[in-house]
C-alpha positions in Angstrom: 0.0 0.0 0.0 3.2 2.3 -0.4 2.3 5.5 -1.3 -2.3 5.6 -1.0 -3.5 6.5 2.0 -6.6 4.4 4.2 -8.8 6.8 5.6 -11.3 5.7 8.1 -14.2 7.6 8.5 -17.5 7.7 9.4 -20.2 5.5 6.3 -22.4 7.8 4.6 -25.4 6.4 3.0 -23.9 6.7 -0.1 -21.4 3.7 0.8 -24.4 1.4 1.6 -24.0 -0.7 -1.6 -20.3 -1.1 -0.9 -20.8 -2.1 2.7 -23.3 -4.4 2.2 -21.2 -6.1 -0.8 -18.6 -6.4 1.6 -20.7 -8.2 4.3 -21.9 -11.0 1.6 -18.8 -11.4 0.3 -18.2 -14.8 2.5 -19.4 -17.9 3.0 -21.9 -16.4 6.4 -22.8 -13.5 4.3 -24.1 -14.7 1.4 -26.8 -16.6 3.2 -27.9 -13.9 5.4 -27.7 -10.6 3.4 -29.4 -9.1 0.2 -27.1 -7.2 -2.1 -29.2 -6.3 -4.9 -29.5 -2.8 -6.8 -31.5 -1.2 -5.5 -30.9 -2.3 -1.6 -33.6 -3.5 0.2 -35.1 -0.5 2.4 -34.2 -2.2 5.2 -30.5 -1.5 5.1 -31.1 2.2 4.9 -33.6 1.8 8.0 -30.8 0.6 9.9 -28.2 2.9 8.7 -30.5 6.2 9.7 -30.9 4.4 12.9 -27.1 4.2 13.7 -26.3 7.1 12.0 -29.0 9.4 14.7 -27.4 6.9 17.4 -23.9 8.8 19.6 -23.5 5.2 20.4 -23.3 3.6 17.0 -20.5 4.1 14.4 -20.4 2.3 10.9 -17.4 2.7 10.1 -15.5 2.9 6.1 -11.9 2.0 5.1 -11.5 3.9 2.5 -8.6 3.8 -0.7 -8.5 6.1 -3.7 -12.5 7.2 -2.9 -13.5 3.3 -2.6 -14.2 2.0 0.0 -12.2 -1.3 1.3 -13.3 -2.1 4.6 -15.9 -1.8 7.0 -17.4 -2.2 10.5 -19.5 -1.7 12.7 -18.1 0.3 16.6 -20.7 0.3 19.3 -20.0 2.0 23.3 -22.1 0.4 25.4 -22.6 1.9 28.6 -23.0 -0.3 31.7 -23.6 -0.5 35.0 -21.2 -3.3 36.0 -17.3 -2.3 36.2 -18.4 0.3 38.3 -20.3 2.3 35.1 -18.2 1.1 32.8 -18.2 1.9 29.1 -17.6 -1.1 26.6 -16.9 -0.9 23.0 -18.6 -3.8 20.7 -17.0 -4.0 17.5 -19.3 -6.2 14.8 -19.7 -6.8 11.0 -15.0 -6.6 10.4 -14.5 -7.0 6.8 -12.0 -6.1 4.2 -12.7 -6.3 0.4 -10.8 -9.8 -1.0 -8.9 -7.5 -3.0 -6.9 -6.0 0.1 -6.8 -8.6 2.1 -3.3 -9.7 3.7 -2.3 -6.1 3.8 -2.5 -5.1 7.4 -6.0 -2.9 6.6 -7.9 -5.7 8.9 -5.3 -5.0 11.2 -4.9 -1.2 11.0 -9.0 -0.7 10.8 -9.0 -2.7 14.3 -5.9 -0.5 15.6 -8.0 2.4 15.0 -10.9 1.0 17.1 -8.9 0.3 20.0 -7.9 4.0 20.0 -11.3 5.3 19.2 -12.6 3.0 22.2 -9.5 4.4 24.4 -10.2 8.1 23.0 -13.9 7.5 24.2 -13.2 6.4 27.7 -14.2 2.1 27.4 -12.2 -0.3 29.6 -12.8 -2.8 26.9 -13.1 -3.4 24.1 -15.1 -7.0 22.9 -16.2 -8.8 20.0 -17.9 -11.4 18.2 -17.1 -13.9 15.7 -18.8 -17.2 14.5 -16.9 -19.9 15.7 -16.6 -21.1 12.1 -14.0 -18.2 11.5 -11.0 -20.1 12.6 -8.6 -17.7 10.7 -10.2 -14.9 12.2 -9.8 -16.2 15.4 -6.3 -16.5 14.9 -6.3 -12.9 13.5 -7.9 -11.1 16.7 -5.8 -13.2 19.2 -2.6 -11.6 17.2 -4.0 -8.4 18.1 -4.4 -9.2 21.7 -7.8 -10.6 22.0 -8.1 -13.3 23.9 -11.1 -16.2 23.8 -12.2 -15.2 27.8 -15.9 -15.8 27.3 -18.3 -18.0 25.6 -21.0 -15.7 23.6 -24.3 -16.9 22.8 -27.5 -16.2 20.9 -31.0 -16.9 20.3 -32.6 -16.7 17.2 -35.8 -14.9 17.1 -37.4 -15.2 13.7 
């Protein structure tokens, strides 16, 4: 990446289609999101929603005016920790183009700080337990596997 700049900055609506190609772009994705011109309304909903929301930032890697990367930075406020603040950070991906070039790696680097900048004591994610490289990938950042996370499907 000699030479081009990766800005990270805040989605705008206009980066929908990209984000959304990005999140079907894997074998998870593909079977749980709808990219199709035009989007499905839905993903807009959702992006006004977290775009009004202090808490919520979608966040864009972006290279040369495309965008490369993507996810999702949430500050959860809690009462345990004494009122501590968490980060949540959701929905990592990097375009297959760009991959193996440190972006996954510098777009989490740049949470962390945001998290720090913001005041969280931690900073936590999730990731299917399919993703055995990127398990590998977070525990090289310093994540470590202290908790078992589970859901329950509602539909």
């Amino acid at each position: 990446m000699s030479g081009k700049e990766i800005i990270f900055r805040p989605a705008a609506r206009a980066d929908l289609p990209s984000v959304v190609r990005l999140l079907a772009d894997d074998d998870l994705g593909v079977q749980r999101e709808r990219y199709e011109d035009p989007l499905p309304e839905n993903y807009y909903s959702a992006f006004e929603q977290i775009e009004r929301d202090p808490n919520h930032e979608l966040v864009v890697a972006e290279l040369e005016g495309g965008v490369i990367g993507t996810l999702h930075l949430m500050f959860l406020p809690s009462i345990s920790f004494q009122g501590g603040l968490r980060a949540q950070i959701e929905s990592v991906r990097v375009d297959r183009r760009f991959q193996g070039r440190r972006i996954g790696s510098r777009m989490m680097e740049w949470s962390v700080e945001r998290a720090r900048a913001r005041g969280a004591h931690v900073v936590q994610l999730t990731t299917h337990k399919s993703r055995t490289d990127a398990h590998r990938f977070y525990e090289r950042l310093g994540f470590t596997g202290s908790h078992l996370g589970m859901k329950l499907d509602l539909k």
